[in-house]
C-alpha positions in Angstrom: 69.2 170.8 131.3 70.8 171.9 128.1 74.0 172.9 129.7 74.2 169.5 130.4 73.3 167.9 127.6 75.8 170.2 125.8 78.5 169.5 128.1 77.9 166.0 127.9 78.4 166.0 124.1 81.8 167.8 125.1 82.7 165.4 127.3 82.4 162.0 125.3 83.6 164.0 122.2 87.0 165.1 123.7 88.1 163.4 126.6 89.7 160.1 125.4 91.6 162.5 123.1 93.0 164.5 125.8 93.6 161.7 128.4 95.7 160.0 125.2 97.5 163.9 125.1 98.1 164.1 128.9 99.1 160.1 128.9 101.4 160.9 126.4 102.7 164.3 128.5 102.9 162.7 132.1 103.8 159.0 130.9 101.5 157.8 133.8 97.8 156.6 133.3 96.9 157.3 136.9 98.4 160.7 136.8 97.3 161.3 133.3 93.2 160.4 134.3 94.1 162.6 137.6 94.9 165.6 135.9 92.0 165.1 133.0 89.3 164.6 135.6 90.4 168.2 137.4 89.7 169.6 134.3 86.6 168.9 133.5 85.4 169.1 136.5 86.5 172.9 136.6 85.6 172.9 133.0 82.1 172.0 134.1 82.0 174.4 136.9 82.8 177.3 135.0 81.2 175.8 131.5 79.0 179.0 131.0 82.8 180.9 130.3 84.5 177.6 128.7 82.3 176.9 126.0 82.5 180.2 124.7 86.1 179.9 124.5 87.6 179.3 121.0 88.6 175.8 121.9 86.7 174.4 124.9 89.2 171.1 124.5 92.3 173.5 124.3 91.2 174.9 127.7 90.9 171.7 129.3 94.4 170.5 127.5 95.6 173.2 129.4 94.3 172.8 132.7 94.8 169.5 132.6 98.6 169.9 131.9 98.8 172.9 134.5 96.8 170.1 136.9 100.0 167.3 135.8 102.6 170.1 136.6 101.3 171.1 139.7 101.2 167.0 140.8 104.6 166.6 139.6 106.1 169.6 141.5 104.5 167.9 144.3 106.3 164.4 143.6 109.6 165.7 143.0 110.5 165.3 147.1 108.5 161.9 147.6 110.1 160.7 144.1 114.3 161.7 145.5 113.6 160.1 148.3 112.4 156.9 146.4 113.8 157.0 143.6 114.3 153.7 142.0 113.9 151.5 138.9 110.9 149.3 138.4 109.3 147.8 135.7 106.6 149.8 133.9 104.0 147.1 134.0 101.5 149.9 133.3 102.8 149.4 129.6 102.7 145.7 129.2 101.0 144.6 126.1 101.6 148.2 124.0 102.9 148.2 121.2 107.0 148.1 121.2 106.9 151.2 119.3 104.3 152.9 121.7 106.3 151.9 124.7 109.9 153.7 123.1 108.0 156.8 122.3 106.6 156.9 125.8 109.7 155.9 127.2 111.8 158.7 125.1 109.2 161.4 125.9 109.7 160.3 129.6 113.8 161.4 129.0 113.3 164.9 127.9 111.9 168.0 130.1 108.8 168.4 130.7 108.4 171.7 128.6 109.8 170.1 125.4 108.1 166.6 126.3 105.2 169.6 126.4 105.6 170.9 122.6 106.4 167.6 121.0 103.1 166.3 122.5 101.0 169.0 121.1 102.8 169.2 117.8 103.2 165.3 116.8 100.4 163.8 118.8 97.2 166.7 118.9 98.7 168.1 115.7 98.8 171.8 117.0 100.6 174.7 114.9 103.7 176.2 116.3 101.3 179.1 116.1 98.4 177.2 118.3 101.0 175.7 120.5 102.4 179.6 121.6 99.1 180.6 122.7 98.4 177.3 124.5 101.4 177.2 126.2 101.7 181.5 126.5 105.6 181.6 125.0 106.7 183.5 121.9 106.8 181.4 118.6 110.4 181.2 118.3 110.7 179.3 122.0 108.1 177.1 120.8 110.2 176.1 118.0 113.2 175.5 120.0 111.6 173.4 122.8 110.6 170.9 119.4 114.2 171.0 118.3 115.7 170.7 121.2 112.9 167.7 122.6 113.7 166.1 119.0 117.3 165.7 119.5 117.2 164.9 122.6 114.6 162.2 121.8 116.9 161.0 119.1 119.2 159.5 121.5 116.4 157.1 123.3 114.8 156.3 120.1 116.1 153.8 117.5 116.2 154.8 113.9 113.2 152.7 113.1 110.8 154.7 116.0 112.7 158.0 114.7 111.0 157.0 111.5 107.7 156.3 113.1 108.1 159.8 115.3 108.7 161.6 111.3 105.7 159.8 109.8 103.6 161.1 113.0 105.0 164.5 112.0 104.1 164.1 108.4 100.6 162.9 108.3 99.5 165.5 111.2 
C-alpha cells in the first residue's frame, strides 16, 4: 500500500508538469497525454527501480519523449501521404504568444525542439540536459543555438523577447 500511496504523491506532483514539457516537445495534446500516460504506466511497473533513481520525473521525461519519438516515426508514412494544412483548433483560446512559441517549436527538428524544451521551459542545465538526452555537452549546446536561430525566423521580435525572458528567469 505504501508503494502506492508514494507513487501517487509522484504522480499528482509531476505529471501536469511533464504533459506541459511533452505538449510543448510534440506540439499535440493527444500525442503529448499519449506518450505521458506510457510513462507512468512503465514508471509504475517498474517503480521499485524508478524511485530510486535521482530524478523519478527525469526518467519519465524521458520515456515519455522516447514514447513521442517512437509515435512520430510511426506517423511519418501516414502524415506524407496526408499531408495537408488545417487549422490548429487544438490551440484556440491560448494565448497569441503561447500559440507562436508552439508553432515556432513545431518548425525546428525534433532534437533541437528537444533541448530548447528542456532548457527554456523545465529549466534543465546544459549539464542535466547531456545526461537526459545521452549526448556530450558541447552537442547540447549546439542543438540550443542552432533551435534558437532557427526559431528566430518564426518568431516576431516581441515573442523573441518573451522566448529571452523565459531564458532569464529559469
Amino acid at each position: 500500500m505504501r508503494d502506492a500511496e508514494e507513487f501517487d504523491a509522484f504522480y499528482a506532483g509531476s505529471s501536469r508538469r511533464v504533459l506541459g514539457q511533452m505538449y510543448a516537445m510534440t506540439g499535440n495534446r493527444a500525442e503529448a497525454e499519449d506518450a505521458v500516460a506510457e510513462a507512468y504506466l512503465k514508471a509504475w511497473d517498474r517503480w521499485e527501480t524508478v524511485r530510486d533513481c535521482d530524478s523519478p520525473e527525469a526518467w519519465v521525461r524521458r520515456v515519455a519523449s522516447r514514447n513521442a519519438v517512437s509515435s512520430w516515426r510511426k506517423a511519418v508514412n501516414r502524415l506524407r501521404a496526408h499531408h495537408r494544412e488545417a487549422v490548429d483548433h487544438e490551440l484556440a483560446g491560448l494565448n497569441p504568444d503561447h500559440v507562436a512559441l508552439v508553432h515556432a517549436l513545431r518548425q525546428i527538428p525534433a532534437d533541437q525542439r528537444h533541448v530548447i524544451v528542456l532548457h527554456h521551459l523545465v529549466g534543465l542545465s546544459v549539464a542535466e540536459i547531456a545526461q537526459e538526452v545521452g549526448a556530450p555537452s558541447g552537442t547540447v549546446k549546439a542543438r540550443l543555438a542552432r533551435g534558437r536561430r532557427a526559431m528566430a525566423g518564426h518568431l516576431s521580435e516581441t515573442e523573441e523577447y518573451a522566448l529571452r525572458e523565459v531564458n532569464h528567469d529559469a
